[in-house]
Backbone as CSV, one residue per row, in Angstrom:
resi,resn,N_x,N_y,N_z,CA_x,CA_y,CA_z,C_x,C_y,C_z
1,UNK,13.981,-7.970,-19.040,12.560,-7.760,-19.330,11.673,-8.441,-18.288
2,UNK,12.100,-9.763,-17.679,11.542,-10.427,-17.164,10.692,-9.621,-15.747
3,UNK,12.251,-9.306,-15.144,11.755,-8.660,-13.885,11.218,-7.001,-14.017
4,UNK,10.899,-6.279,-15.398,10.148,-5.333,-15.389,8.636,-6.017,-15.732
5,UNK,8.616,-6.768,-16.229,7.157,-7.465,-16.590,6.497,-7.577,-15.050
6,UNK,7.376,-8.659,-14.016,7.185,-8.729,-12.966,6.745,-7.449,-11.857
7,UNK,7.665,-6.549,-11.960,6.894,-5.166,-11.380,6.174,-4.616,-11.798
8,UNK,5.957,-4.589,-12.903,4.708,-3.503,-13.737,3.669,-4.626,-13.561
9,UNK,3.375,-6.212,-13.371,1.900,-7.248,-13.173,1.882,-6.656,-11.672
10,UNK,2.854,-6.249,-10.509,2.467,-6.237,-8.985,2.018,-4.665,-9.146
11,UNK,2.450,-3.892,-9.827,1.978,-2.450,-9.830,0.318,-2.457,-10.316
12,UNK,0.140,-3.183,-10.885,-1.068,-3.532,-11.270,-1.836,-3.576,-10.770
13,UNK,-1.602,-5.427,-10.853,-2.800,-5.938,-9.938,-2.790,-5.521,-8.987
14,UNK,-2.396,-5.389,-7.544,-2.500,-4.852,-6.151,-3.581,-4.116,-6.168
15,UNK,-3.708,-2.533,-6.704,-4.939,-1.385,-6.791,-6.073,-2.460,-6.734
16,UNK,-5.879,-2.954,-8.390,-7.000,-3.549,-9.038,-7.300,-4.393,-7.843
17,UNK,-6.626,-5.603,-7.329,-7.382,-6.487,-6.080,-7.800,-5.941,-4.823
18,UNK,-7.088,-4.585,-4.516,-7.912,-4.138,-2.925,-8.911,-3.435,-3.647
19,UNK,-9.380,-2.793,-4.721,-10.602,-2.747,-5.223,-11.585,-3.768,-4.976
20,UNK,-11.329,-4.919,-5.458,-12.203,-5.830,-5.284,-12.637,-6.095,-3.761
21,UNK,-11.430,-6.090,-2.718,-11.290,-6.715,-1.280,-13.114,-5.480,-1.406
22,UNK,-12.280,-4.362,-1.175,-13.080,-3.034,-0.984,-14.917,-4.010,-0.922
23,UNK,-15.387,-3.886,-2.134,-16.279,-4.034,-2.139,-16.960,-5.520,-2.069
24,UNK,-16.360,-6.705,-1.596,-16.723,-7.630,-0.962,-16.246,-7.910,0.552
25,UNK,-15.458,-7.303,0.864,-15.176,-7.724,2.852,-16.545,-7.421,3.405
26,UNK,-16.629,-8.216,4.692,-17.920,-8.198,5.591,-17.806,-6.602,5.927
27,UNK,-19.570,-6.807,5.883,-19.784,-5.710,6.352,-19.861,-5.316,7.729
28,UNK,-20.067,-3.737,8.589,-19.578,-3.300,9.762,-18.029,-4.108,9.834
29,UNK,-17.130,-3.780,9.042,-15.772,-3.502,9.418,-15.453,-2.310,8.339
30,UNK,-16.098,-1.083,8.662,-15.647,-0.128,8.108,-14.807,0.729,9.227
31,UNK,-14.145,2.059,9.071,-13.421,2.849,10.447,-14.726,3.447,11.393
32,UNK,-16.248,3.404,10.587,-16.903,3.771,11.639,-17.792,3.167,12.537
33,UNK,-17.004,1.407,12.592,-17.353,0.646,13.374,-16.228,0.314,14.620
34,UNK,-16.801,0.185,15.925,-15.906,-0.211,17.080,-15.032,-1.458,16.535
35,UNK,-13.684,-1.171,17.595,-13.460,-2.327,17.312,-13.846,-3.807,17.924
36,UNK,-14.613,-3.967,18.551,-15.172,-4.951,19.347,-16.186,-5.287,17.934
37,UNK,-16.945,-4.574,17.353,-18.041,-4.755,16.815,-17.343,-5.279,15.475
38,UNK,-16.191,-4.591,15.190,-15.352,-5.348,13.741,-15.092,-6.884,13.934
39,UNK,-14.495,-6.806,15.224,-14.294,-8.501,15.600,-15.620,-9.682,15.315
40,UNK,-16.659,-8.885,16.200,-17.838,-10.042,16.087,-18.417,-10.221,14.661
41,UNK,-18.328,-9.354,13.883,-18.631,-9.250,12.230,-17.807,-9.907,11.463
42,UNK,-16.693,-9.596,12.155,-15.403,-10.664,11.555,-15.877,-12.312,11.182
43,UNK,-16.298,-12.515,12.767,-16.652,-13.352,13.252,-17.926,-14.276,12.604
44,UNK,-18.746,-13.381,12.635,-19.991,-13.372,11.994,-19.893,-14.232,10.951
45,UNK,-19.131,-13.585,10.015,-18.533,-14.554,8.708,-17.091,-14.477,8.420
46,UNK,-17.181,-15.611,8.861,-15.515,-15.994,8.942,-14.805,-16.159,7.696
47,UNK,-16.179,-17.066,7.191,-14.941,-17.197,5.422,-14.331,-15.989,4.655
48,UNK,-15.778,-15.416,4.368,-15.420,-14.359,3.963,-14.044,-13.136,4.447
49,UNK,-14.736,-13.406,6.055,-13.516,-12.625,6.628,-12.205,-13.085,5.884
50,UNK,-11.741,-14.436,6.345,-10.464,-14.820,6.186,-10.121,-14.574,4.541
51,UNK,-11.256,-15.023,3.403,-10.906,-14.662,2.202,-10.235,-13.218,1.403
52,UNK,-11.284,-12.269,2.519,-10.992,-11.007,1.878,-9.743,-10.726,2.859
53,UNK,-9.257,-11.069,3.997,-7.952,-10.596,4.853,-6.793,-10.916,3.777
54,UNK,-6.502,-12.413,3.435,-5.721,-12.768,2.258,-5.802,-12.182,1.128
55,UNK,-7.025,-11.954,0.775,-7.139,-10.925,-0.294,-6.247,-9.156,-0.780
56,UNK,-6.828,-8.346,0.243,-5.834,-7.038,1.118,-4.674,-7.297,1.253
57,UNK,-4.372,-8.652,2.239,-2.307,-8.971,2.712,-1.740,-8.966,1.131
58,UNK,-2.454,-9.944,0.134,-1.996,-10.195,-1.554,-1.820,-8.514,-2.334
59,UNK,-2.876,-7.875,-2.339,-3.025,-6.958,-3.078,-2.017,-6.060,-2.420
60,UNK,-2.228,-5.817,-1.103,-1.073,-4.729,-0.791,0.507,-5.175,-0.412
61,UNK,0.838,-6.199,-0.275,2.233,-6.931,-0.812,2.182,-6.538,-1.860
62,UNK,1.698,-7.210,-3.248,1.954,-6.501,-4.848,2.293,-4.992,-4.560
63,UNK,1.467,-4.456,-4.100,2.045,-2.382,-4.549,3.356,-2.503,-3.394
64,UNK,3.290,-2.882,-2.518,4.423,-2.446,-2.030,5.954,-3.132,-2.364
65,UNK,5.914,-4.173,-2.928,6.839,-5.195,-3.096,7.344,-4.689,-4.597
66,UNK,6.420,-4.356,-5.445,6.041,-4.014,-6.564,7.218,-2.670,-6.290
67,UNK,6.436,-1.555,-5.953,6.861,-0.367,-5.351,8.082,-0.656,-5.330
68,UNK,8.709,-1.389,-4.412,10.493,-2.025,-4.008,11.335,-2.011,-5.607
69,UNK,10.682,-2.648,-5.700,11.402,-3.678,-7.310,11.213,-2.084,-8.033
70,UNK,11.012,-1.506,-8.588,10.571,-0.408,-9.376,11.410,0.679,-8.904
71,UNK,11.538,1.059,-7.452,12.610,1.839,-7.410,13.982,1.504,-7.159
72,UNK,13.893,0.592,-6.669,15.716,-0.388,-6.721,15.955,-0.118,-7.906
73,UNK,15.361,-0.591,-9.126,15.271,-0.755,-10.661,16.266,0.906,-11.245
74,UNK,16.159,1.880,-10.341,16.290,2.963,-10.457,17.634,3.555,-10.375
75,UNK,17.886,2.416,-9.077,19.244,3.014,-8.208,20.678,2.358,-9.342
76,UNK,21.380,3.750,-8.962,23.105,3.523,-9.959,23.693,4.821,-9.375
77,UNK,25.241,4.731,-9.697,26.109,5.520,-9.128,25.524,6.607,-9.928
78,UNK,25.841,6.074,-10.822,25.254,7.608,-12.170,24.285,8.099,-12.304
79,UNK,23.047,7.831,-12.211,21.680,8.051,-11.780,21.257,9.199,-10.861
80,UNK,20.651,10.149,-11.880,20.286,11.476,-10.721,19.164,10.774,-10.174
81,UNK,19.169,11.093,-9.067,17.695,10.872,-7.985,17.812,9.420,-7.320
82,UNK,18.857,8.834,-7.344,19.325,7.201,-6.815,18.867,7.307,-5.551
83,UNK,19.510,7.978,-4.774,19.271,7.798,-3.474,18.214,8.188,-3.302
84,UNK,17.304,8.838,-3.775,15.587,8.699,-3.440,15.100,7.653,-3.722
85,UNK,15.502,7.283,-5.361,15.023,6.257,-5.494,15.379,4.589,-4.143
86,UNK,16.689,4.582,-3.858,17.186,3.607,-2.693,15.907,4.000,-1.232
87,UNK,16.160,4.916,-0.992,15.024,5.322,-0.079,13.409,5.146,0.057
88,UNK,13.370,5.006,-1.219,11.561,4.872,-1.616,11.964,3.289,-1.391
89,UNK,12.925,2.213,-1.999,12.922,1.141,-1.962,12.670,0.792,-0.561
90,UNK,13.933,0.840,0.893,13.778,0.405,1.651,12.207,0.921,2.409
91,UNK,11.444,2.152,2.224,10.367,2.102,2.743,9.483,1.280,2.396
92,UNK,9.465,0.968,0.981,8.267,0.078,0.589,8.432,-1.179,1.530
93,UNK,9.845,-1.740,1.587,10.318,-3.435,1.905,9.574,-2.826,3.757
94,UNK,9.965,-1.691,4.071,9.463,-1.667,5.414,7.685,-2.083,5.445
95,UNK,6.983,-1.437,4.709,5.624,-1.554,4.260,5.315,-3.292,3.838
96,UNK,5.856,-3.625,3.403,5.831,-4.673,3.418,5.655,-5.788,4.465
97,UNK,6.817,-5.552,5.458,7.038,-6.310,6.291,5.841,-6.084,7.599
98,UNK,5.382,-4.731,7.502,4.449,-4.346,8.250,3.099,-4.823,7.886
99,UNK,2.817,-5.194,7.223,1.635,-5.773,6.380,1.654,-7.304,6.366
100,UNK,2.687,-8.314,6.063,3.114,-9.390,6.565,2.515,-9.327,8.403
101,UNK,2.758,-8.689,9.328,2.710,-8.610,10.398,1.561,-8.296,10.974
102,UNK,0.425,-7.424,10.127,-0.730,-6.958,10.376,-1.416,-8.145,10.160
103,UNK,-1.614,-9.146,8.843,-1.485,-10.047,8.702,-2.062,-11.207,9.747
104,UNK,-1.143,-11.533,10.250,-0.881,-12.792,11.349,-1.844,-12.072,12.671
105,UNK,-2.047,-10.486,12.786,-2.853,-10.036,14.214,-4.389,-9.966,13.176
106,UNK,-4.538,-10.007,11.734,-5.826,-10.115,11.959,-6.281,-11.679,11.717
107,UNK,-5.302,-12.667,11.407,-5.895,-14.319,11.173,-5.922,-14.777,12.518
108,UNK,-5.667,-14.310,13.826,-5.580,-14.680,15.043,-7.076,-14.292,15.478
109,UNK,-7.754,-13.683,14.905,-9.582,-13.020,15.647,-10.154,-14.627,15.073
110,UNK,-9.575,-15.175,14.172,-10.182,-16.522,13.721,-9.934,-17.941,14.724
111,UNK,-9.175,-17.517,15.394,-8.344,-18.551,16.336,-9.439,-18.918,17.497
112,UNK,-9.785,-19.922,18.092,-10.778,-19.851,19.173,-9.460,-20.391,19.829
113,UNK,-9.010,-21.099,19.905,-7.719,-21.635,21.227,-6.701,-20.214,21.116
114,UNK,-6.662,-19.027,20.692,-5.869,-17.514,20.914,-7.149,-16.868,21.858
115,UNK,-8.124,-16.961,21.380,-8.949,-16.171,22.395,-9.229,-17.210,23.728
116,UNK,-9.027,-18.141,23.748,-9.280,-19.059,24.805,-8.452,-19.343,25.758
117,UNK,-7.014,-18.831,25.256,-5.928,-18.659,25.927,-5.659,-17.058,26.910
118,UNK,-6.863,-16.327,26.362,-6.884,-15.100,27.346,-6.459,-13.568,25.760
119,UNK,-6.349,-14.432,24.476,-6.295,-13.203,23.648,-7.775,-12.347,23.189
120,UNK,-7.548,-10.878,22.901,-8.671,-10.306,23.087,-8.555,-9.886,21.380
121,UNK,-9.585,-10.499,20.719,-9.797,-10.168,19.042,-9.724,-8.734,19.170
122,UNK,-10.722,-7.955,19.393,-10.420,-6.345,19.966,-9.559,-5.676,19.243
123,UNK,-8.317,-5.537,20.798,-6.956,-5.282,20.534,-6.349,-5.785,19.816
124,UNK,-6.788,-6.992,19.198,-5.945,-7.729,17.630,-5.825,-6.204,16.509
125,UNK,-6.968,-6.359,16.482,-7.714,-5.565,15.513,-6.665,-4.163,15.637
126,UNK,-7.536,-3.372,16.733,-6.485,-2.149,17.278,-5.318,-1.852,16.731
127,UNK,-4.699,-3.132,17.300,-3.051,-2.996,16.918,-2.898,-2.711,15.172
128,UNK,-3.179,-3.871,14.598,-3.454,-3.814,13.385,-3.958,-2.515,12.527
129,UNK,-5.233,-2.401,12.821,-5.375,-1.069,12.424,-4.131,-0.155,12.646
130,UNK,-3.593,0.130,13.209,-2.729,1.230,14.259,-1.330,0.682,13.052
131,UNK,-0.959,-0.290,12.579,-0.273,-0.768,12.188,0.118,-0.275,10.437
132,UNK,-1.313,-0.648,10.281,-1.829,-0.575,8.523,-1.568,1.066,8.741
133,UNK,-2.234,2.007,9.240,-1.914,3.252,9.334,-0.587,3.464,9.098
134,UNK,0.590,3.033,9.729,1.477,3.465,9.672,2.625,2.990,8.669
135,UNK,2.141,1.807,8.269,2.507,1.405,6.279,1.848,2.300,5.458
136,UNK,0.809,3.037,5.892,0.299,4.361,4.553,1.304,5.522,4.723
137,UNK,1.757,5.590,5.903,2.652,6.922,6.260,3.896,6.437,5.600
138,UNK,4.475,5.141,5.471,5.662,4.846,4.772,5.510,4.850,3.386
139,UNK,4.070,4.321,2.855,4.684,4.427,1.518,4.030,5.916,0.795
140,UNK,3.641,6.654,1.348,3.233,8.255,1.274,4.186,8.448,1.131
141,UNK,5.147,8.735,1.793,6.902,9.172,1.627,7.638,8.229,0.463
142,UNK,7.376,7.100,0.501,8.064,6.115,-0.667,7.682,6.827,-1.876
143,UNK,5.930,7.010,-2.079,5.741,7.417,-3.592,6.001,8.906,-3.831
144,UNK,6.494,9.524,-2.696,6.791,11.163,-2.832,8.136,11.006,-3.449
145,UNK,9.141,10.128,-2.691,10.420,10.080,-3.049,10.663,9.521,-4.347
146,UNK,10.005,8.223,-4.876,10.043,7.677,-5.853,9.332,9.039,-7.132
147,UNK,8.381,9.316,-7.151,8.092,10.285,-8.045,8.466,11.617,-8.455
148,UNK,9.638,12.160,-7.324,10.708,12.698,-7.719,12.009,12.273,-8.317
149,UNK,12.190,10.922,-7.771,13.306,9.625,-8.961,12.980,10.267,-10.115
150,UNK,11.356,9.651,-10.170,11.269,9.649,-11.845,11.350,10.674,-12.413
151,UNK,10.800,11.494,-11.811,10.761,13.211,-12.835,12.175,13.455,-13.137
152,UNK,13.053,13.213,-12.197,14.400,13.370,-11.819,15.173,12.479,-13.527
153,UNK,15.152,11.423,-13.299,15.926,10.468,-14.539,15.108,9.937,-15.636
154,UNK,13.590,10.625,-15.852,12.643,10.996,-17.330,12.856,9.326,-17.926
155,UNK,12.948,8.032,-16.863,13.516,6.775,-17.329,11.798,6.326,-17.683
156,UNK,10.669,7.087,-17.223,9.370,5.876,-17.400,8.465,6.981,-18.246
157,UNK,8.543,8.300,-17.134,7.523,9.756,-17.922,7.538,10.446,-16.468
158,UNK,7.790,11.829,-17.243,8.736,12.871,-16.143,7.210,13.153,-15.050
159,UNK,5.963,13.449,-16.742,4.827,13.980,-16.043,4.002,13.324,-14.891
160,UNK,3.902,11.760,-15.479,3.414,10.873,-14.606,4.183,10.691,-13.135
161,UNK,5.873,11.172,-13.243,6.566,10.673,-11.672,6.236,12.098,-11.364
162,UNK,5.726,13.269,-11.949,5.800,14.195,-11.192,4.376,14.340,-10.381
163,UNK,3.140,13.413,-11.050,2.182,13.363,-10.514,2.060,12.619,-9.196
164,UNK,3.005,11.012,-9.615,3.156,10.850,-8.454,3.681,11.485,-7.185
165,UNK,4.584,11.836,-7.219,5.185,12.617,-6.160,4.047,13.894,-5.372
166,UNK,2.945,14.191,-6.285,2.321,14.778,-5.760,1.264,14.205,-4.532
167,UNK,0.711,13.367,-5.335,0.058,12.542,-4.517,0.282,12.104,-3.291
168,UNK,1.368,11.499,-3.328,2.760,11.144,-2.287,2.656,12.334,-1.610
169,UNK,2.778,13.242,-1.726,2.818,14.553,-0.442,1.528,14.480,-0.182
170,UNK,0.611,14.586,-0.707,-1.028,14.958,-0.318,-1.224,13.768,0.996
171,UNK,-0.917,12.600,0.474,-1.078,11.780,1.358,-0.204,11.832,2.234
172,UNK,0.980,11.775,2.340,1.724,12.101,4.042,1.054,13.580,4.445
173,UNK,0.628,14.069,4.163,0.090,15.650,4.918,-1.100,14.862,5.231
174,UNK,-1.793,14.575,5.198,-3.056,14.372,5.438,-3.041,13.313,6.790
175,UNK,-1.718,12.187,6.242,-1.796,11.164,7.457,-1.029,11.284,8.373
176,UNK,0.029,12.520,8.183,0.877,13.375,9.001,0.515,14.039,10.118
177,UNK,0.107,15.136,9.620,0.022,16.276,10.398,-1.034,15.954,11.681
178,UNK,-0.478,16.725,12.663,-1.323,16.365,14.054,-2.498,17.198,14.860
179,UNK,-3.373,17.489,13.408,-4.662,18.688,14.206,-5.849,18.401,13.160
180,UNK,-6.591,18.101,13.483,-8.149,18.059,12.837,-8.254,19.586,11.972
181,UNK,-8.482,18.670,10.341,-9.204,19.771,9.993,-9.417,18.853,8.988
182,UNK,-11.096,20.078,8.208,-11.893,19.647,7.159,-10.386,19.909,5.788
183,UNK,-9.832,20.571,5.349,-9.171,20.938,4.350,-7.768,19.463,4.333
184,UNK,-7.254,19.310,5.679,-6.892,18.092,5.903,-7.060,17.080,5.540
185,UNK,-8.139,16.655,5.790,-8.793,15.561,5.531,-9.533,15.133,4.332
186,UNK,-9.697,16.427,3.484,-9.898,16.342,2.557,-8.519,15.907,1.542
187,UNK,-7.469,16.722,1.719,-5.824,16.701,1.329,-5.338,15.372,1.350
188,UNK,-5.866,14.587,2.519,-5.202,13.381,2.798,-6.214,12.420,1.721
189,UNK,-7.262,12.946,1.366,-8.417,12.174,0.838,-8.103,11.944,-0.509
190,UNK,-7.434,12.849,-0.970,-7.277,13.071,-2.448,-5.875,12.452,-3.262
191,UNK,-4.622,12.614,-1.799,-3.766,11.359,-1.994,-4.149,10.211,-1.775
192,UNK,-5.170,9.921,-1.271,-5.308,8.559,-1.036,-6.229,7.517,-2.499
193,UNK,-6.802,8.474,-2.954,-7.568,8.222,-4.507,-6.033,8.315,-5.047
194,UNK,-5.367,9.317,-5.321,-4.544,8.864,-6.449,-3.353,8.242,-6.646
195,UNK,-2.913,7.918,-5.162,-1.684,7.174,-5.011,-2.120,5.646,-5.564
196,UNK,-3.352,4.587,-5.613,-3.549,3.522,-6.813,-3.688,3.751,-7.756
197,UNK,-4.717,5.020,-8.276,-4.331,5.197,-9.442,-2.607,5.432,-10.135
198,UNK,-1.981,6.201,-9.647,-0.537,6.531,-10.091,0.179,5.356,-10.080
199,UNK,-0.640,4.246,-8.751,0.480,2.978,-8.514,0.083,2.057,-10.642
200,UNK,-1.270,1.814,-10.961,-1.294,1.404,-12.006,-0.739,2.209,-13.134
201,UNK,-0.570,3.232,-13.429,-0.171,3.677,-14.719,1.157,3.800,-14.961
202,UNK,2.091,3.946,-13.465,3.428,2.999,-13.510,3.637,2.124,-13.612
203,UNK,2.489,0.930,-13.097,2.690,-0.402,-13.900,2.571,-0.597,-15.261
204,UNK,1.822,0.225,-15.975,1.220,0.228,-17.165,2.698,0.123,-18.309
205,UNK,3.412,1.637,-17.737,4.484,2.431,-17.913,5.869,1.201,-17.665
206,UNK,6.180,0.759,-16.567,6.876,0.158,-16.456,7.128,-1.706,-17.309
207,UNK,5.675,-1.931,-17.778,5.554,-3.274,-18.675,5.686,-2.507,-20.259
208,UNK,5.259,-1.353,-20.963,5.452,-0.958,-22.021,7.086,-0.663,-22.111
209,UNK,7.606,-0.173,-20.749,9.029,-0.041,-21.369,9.590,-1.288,-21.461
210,UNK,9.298,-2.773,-20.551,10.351,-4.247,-20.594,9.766,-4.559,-22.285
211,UNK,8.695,-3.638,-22.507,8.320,-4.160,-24.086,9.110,-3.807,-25.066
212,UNK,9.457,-2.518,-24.855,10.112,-1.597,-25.853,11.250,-1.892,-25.771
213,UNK,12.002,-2.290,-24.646,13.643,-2.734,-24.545,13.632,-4.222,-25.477
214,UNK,12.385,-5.031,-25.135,12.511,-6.135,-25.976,12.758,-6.583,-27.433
215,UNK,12.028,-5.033,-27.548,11.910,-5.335,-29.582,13.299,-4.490,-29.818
């Protein structure tokens, strides 16, 4: 019970805290600010900066770590959909580790002896960004694979893993595919709303069942 309690609180909270990051990080660090201009805003206010960076690294560790634990939870010889489910696992732990790493390039724009040494906040940023992008492309595929698990072994709710899995495609098409378009971008827009939502109501799902095994 213990360690479903534990994944269904990180399935949780995570959404719920980059919600919050969302609407307190400094402002001009949105995508339609340079990155030079994200740095000096960074800069601008540092606390904040650094509060809400820890904030984001916390919340999106929980879904992805969360994510891990939830489909491991899955995997057995006997188990239809295991090896998706094993697959969704190691992407999340990849997402993870990529986020750990994004991490450390954005607490370095705080550093005056990194920029004094010849580092450029900038390209911190850049990279990072460029980085975080490509933990959405992993766990797009994680929650596609994982939400076919579930529909697959009906272990949490067939309807809810089948929603996920949808989502999960909307969002790798959107952050996939390599040509501008409005219908695109809209596609990618719409996985990207419901892949937190889907991440909480598997948490929801996953703490009612360590409940139900309990009694």
């Amino acid at each position: 019970m213990g360690s479903k309690m534990l994944t269904g609180s990180m399935l949780i909270i995570g959404p719920i805290l980059a919600i919050i990051m969302l609407f307190i990080e400094p402002g001009g660090t949105t995508d339609e600010a340079s990155f030079s201009d994200t740095a000096q805003n960074l800069l601008d206010s540092a606390t904040l900066g650094q509060i809400t960076g820890v904030g984001w690294t916390v919340a999106v560790l929980a879904i992805t770590v969360g994510t891990a634990y939830l489909a491991r939870s899955m995997q057995g010889q006997q188990k239809t959909g295991s090896d998706l489910a094993g697959l969704a696992s190691v992407l999340a732990l990849l997402s993870a580790a990529i986020v750990a790493v994004e991490y450390g390039l954005h607490n370095v724009v705080y550093d005056s002896g990194w920029t004094d040494q010849g580092g450029d906040a900038a390209n911190a940023i850049a990279i990072g960004e460029a980085m975080f992008r490509g933990m959405f492309t992993f766990m797009a595929a994680a929650s596609l694979l994982l939400g076919i698990a579930i529909f697959l072994q009906k272990n949490l709710n067939h309807i809810a893993g089948g929603i996920t899995a949808l989502f999960g495609a909307l969002l790798l098409l959107g952050w996939t595919l390599p040509f501008e378009s409005d219908i695109l971008d809209l596609v990618g827009f719409i996985g990207f709303l419901g892949w937190p939502i889907m991440t909480i109501v598997l948490g929801i799902l996953t703490i009612l069942s360590a409940r139900k095994e309990a009694n």
